[in-house]
C-alpha positions, 0 to 999 in steps of 0.5 A: 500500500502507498502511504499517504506521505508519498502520494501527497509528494507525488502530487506536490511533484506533479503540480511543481512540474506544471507551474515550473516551465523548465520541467518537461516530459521526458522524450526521446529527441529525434533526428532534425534534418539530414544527419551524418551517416557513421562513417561521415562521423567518424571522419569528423571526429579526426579533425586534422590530418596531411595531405601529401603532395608527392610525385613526378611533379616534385622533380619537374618542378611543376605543380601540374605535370604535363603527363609526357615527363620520362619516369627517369625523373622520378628518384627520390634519395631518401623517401622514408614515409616513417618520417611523414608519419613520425611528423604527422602523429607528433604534429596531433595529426590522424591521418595521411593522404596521399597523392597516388596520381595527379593530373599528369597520370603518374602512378606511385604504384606499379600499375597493371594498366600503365608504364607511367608509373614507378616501376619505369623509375629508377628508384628502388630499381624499378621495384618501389611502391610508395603506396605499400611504403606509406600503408606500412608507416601509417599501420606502424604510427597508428595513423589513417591512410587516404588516397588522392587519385585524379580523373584526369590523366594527361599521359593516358592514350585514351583519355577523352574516349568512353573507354578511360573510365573503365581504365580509371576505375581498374587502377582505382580498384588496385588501389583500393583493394591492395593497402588495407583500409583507406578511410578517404579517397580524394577526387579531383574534378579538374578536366583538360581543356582539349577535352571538355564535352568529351570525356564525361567522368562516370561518377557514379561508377567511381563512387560504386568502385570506392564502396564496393571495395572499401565500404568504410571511406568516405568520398571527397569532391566539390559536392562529395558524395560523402565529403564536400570542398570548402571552396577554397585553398586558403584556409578557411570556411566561412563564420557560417558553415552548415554540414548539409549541402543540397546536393544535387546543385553541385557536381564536381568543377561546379561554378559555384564553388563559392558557396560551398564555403558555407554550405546550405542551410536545411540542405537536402544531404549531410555534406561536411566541409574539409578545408584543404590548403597548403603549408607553402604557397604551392601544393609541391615542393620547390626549393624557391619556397623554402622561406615561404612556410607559413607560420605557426600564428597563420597555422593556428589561425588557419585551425581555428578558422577550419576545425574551429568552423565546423570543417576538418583541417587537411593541411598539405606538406609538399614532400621534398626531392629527397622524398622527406618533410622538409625541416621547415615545414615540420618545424613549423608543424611543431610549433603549431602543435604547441600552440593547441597543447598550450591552449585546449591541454586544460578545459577550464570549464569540466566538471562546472555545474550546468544551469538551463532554462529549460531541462527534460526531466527525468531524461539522464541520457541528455541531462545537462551535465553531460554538457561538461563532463569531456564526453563528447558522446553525450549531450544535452537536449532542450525540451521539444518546442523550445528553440532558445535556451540558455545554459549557466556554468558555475564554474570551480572558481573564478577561471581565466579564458579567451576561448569557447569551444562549443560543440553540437551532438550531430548524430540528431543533426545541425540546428543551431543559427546563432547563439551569445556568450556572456560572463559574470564580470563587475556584478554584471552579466557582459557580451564577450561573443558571439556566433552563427553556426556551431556544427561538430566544432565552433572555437570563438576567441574571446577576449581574456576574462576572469570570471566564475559564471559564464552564459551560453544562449542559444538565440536561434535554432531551427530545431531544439538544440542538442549540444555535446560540449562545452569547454573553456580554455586560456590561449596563453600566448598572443596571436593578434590574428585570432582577435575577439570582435569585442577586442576588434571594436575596442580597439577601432573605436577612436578611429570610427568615432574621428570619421575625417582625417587628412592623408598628406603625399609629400617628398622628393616628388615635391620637387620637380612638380610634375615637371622633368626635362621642360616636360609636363608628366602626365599621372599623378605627382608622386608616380613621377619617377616612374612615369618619366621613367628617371633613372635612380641616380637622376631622381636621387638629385631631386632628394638632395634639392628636398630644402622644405624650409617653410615647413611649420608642423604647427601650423599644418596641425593647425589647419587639420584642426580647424577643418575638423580633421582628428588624425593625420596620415603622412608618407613616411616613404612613398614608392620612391623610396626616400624617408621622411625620418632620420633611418638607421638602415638606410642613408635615404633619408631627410637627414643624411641624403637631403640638405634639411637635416631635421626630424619632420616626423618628430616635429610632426609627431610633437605638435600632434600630440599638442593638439590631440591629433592622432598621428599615423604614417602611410609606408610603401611596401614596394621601393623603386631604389633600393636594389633587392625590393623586386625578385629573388633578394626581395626577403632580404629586403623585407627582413632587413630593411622593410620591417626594421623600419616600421619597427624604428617609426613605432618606437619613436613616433608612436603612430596610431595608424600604419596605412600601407600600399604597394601590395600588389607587386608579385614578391608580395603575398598574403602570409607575407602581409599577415606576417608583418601585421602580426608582427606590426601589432607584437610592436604596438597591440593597439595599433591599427592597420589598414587592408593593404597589408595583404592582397585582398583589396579588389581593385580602387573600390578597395574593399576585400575580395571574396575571401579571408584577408588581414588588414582592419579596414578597407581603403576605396581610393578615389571613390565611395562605396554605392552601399554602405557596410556595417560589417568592414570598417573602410575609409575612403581616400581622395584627392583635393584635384588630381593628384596625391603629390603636389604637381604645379600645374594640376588645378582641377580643384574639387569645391568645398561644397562636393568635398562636404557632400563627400564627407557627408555620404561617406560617414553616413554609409560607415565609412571614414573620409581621409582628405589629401594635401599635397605640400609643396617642395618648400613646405607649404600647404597649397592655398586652394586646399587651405580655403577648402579646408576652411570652408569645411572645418567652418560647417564642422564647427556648426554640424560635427556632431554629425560627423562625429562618434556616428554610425549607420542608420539602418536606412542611409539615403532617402534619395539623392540629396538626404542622409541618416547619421545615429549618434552615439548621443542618442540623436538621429542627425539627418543631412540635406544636401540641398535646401529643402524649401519650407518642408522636409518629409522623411520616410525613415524616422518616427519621432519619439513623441512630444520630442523637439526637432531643431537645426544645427546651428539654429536654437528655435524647434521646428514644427513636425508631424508624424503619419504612419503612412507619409512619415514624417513631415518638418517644417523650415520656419520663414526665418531660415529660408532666408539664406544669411538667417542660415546655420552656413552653407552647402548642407544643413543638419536636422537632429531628431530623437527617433526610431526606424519605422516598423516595416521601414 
């Protein structure tokens, strides 16, 4: 008999789970969408592995082989896959693929069905097989091994013809069915241009030929079926990466190779991304790159940007010609091993007691526990219904972190969109991160906190979410590359708010104006040396006639103020090559190669710090005169001239901006500019560096192209963006007339009206306006560009409150001659570029009501009326239509405390 005790907790219990929201009916969760098959599960559970280019490739020194290369160049001195393996397993890696054959049709093995193989080699005597050598390796390290074996085949007699693919799938059989257990075969779906629309790959017999013989390994190609590509070589997946793909749109050499970098969300097939890149520039060894390794800060951040983005990391190791890894690249593997043993060896997080906000009860297998017991088997599921969660750790102690990993149990699918971390700091819940999409794997950095209670919530998910893991872990070293978006927009925050800066061009170019030889030069001043085509000994003349003794840095501050402008950006060393500074590594200088012998920069520096006037310094990463600035001696250049320079203008002048250009010459690569920004900021950590650094800016729009790319903002030159952005920083650079570097004859002045206007639509798309001046030889700021400057800093005097500490409004531009600014005030400052008459409407901005409207400039509010339907309507008083009753001229500025319309 049950006692009355427990039937009364029985009752308590029943009615306690009805009023409590988070109690809810235990129930099996059940699988949302695609989801992974085993075999796709355990591929992802690797993570890392290599990718081995190694073949006939490595000794014709090419990275696509011709397929008529004579086997007799095939003979390594010292091929030893213990070694790759050794590498590899003490690299963290778990696996190998190999290149068995590549485009060239060059077998590894000795083939039954051709002679382009190994066996018509001279290694081994004709007897080796690098396969069997590799199988042996990996079974000896406890390593998985996969095989690369391309369709295409340059050397095949038959190729282009219906019978190549029975011939491909027999020497895929004898790769397959000869070496035990491959868990990756890596298709390639490149085809001769000679022979498009004719040989047509039977994919479907391929992939029939891999699962009848090895039933266990997945298959890799721009649209699996099992493994997708990421769409990419450089390294990365996008923020937002779904493991499901709808299949049927993609095929092997698919166009739309770019939208496999995210994947589709609710995709018809669960198709994970592998980041394939290598670890030099080329995916084959050449000597010439031995320097060219990348390093262990674009490593790490390659991680965290594949397997930290829901994607496996097949990083490349291009075998050498001895047959070996080559010291650098395996030291620098080493050095990358370190920095993730360094940071995940400890999850700060294991063993911290779980708060939700919703839990199944009664429901052990996905209780929240599971979420920090280092198991990744288990997991914890939200109640049916409930697609926004939050989970609460209480951690062991206050613990320091700067890096969230987070993981979803995929067996039951992908759900989550997006998700927020927040820590307990100053008795006060505090945004540190968030994200878009978790997957197998998301590590967010974060900026470093102390704290004993962290927040995960999930924001949206497409189904009730179930994670797996939680885990916190401190990275104890820097890599500035691996920045947190909070540390971003601390760090950017002075330079959004400034919006106006003056860019000033000014050197020897100076001199000879736009003039050589009696002659006008056409293009811009600066580029005059290499217009005119002047010889350096000829140009050096210019340098030594460089006497600017009308030079007052006071002054050109001065000017900068009064037009408004909060940063200065001057060339330290322009293309030319010739320093505005006093350089221990170069006599190319203002004090030792021009007869004015004084430190402008310092002068420049000191009265910029007088006026609160951020200094920052434009540096060309090209240099027309110094002798190992181009070919073979270029790292020469960059080690010992380029990069101890910029380290002497940090230390002595303390620049808030470097500004770089000069990028696109072909000596210059994108490791090379994440190198220098890594190193730039291990200088000075708050400094800020603009996209040119690398090579992602696209053309004179200046803003990246399509793709991961160092540099803090983007730099449109001589134009503005059409639309705004929100999510780059930019700046646009422009010129006063037609030239950067002061040319005598260029008077093709803009007016103060249409540099205001530019201004204006600049900032209000998010933007940064940095404004030229080009000195001449003897110092002075020409006078057309002072009256411009005045005229603007004399709108700024009235109007700056909208053009400072500004961001975007959601919607910018009400037609050609209207743009939105919101405050950081709180206010909404809306711009007329031209006069209004007496009414202004504006269609996207509800005022607040019984709030007063007012000009700029102007003390007496205006009279407004709102409708749902036509906006806002404002009045312009009698008063102000008389153009001397104005607060100035060319724009006018309304301050409004509003919203955005609902539905705007």
């Amino acid at each position: 008999m049950v006692s009355n005790k427990y039937q009364i907790f029985i009752l308590f219990l029943s009615f306690f789970c009805l009023s409590f929201s988070g109690c809810q009916k235990a129930v099996e969760p059940e699988p949302f969408g695609a989801v992974p098959s085993r075999q796709q599960q355990a591929w992802q559970a690797l993570e890392y592995y290599a990718f081995v280019h190694f073949n006939i490739n490595t000794f014709s020194n090419l990275e696509w082989g011709k397929g008529s290369e004579s086997p007799e160049i095939f003979n390594p001195t010292a091929l030893d896959c213990r070694q790759w393996a050794r590498i590899c397993k003490d690299a963290g890696m778990k696996g190998i693929i190999l290149t068995a054959k590549h485009h060239d049709g060059f077998c590894l093995w000795d083939s039954e069905y051709s002679e382009h193989d190994v066996a018509s080699s001279p290694w081994r005597n004709g007897k080796g097989d690098v396969l069997r050598e590799l199988a042996d390796a990996c079974k000896e390290y406890g390593l998985k091994m996969g095989l690369y074996l391309s369709p295409w085949d340059q050397n095949s007699t038959i190729y282009g013809k219906p019978e190549y693919n029975e011939y491909f799938k027999k020497q895929l059989t004898e790769v397959l069915t000869n070496y035990g257990d491959i868990f990756e075969v890596w298709f390639d779906g490149a085809v001769g241009e000679a022979f498009k629309g004719q040989q047509i790959y039977d994919w479907d017999g391929f992939i029939a030929t891999v699962r009848e013989h090895q039933p266990n390994a997945v298959i890799f190609s721009d649209a699996g079926p099992d493994i997708r590509w990421v769409g990419n070589e450089q390294g990365f997946a996008n923020p937002t990466n779904w493991s499901t793909l709808n299949r049927e749109d993609y095929f092997p050499g698919t166009p739309r190779y770019q939208e496999l970098q995210s994947g589709n969300q609710r995709g018809s097939h669960w198709l994970p991304a592998e980041v394939d890149v290598s670890i030099r520039p080329g995916w084959y060894y050449h000597a010439n790159q031995d320097q060219q390794v990348k390093s262990a800060d674009q490593l790490e951040l390659i991680y965290y940007h594949s397997v930290g983005r829901n994607a496996n990391l097949l990083l490349n190791l291009p075998v050498d010609r001895r047959g070996l890894v080559h010291p650098n690249d395996s030291a620098a593997l080493m050095q990358l091993k370190e920095r993730l043993d360094g940071t995940f060896s400890e999850n700060l997080a294991t063993g911290a007691k779980v708060r939700v906000t919703d839990e199944i009860v009664g429901q052990k297998k996905y209780a929240p526990g599971n979420l920090t017991d280092n198991d990744p088997e288990t997991a914890w599921a939200a109640p049916e219904d409930m697609t926004t969660v939050g989970v609460e750790l209480d951690l062991d102690g206050a613990q320091t972190f700067n890096v969230i990993d987070l993981r979803e149990f995929i067996a039951l699918g992908q759900r989550v969109e997006s998700f927020e971390v927040k820590a307990w700091i100053d008795n006060n819940w505090q945004l540190i991160g968030k994200g878009t999409t978790i997957g197998n794997r998301r590590l967010l950095p974060l900026p470093t906190v102390t704290t004993h209670k962290i927040r995960v919530r999930i924001k949206q998910s497409m189904a009730p979410p179930i994670l797996s893991e939680i885990g916190l872990y401190l990275r104890p070293h820097q890599n500035f590359l691996l920045e947190s978006k909070s540390e971003l927009e601390t760090r950017m925050q002075w330079w959004r708010d400034a919006a106006f800066g003056m860019f000033i061009h000014w050197g020897a170019y100076a001199v000879p104006a736009g003039i050589y030889q009696g002659k006008e030069i056409s293009g811009i001043g600066e580029w005059i040396m290499n217009n005119a085509k002047i010889p350096i000994p000829e140009y050096e003349q210019f340098v030594r006639r460089f006497n600017p003794q009308s030079f007052n840095a006071e002054e050109w501050v001065a000017i900068a103020k009064q037009a408004g402008m909060k940063y200065i950006v001057i060339t330290s060393k322009h293309h030319d090559g010739f320093c505005l500074w006093d350089s221990e590594v170069s006599q190319y200088d203002i004090m030792d190669a021009s007869p004015y012998k004084r430190d402008l920069l310092l002068e420049l520096s000191e009265a910029c710090k007088k006026e609160n006037i951020k200094l920052c310094f434009y540096h060309s990463i090209m240099d027309w005169h110094h002798p190992q600035a181009s070919g073979a001696s270029f790292a020469t250049y960059r080690d010992q001239y380029l990069k101890p320079q910029l380290k002497e203008l940090i230390e002595r002048y303390d620049p808030h901006v470097l500004w770089f250009d000069g990028e696109w010459i072909e000596e210059w690569t994108e490791p090379q500019g994440k190198d220098l920004y890594q190193y730039i900021r291990s200088l000075k950590p708050e400094i800020i560096i603009n996209n040119r650094v690398g090579k992602g800016r696209k053309g004179m729009q200046g803003m990246n192209a399509n793709g991961e790319f160092v540099g803090d903002f983007g730099t449109p030159e001589q134009e503005i963006l059409e639309h705004g952005s929100a999510d780059f920083d930019w700046e646009s650079c422009m010129t006063m007339n037609d030239t950067w570097g002061f040319k005598k004859n260029d008077h093709n002045w803009k007016s103060a009206e249409m540099l205001l206007h530019n201004l204006i639509d600049i900032v209000s798309k998010g933007g940064n306006y940095l404004l030229n001046v080009g000195p001449d030889a003897s110092g002075l700021i020409p006078e057309h560009s002072q009256k411009r400057l005045k005229e603007m800093g004399d709108w700024m005097a009235v109007n700056g409150a909208a053009i400072y500490n500004t961001r975007m409004w959601p919607q910018y531009k009400e037609g050609e001659h209207i743009r939105y600014l919101q405050g950081n005030d709180g206010f909404v400052y809306v711009a007329l570029l031209n006069w209004p008459g007496s009414t202004v409407n504006l269609r996207y901005i509800h005022p607040k009501t019984g709030s007063a409207i007012s000009m700029l400039g102007h003390d007496t509010p205006l009279d407004w009326t709102f409708d749902a339907t036509t906006g806002t309507s404002i009045q312009i008083s009698e008063t102000l239509q008389d153009p001397d009753n104005r607060p100035g001229k060319y724009a006018w500025v309304l301050k409004i405390q509003g919203s955005f319309p609902q539905g705007g």
